[in-house]
C-alpha positions in Angstrom: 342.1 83.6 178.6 345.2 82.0 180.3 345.4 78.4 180.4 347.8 76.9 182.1 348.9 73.5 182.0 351.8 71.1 182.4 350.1 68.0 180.8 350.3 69.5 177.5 352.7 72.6 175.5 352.2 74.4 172.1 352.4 71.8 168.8 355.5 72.5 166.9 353.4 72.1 163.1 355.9 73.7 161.3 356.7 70.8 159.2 354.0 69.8 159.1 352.0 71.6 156.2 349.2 69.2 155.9 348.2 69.5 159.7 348.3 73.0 159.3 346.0 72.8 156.5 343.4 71.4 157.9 343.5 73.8 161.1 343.4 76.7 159.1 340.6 75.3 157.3 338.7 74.7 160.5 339.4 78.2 161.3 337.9 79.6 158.3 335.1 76.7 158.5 333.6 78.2 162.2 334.1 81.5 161.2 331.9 81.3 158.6 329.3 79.6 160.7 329.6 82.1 163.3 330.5 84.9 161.8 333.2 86.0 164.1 337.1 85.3 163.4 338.6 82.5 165.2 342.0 80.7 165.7 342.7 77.6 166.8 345.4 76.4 168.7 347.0 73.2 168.4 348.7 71.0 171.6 350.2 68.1 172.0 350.7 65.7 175.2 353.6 66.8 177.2 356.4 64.1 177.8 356.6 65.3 181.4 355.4 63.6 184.2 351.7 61.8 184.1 348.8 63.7 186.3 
């Protein structure tokens, strides 16, 4: 899957432990109750231009 999107980019978490936490607990959370491996991807509002 390609998404592509001005409006929003990648998160930059890497300071931020706790918020990477909780998405990897998600991650494990759905898996689980799917039963299929998942990642989830973080983004954040660009600072570009509103749409």
């Amino acid at each position: 899957m390609d998404i592509h999107s001005d409006s929003y980019k990648v998160a930059t978490l890497e300071d931020q432990r706790d918020a990477i936490e909780i998405i990897q607990n998600a991650e494990t959370r759905i898996a689980q109750l799917t039963g299929t491996p998942v990642t989830l991807i973080a983004y954040e509002k660009s600072s570009g231009p509103e749409s």
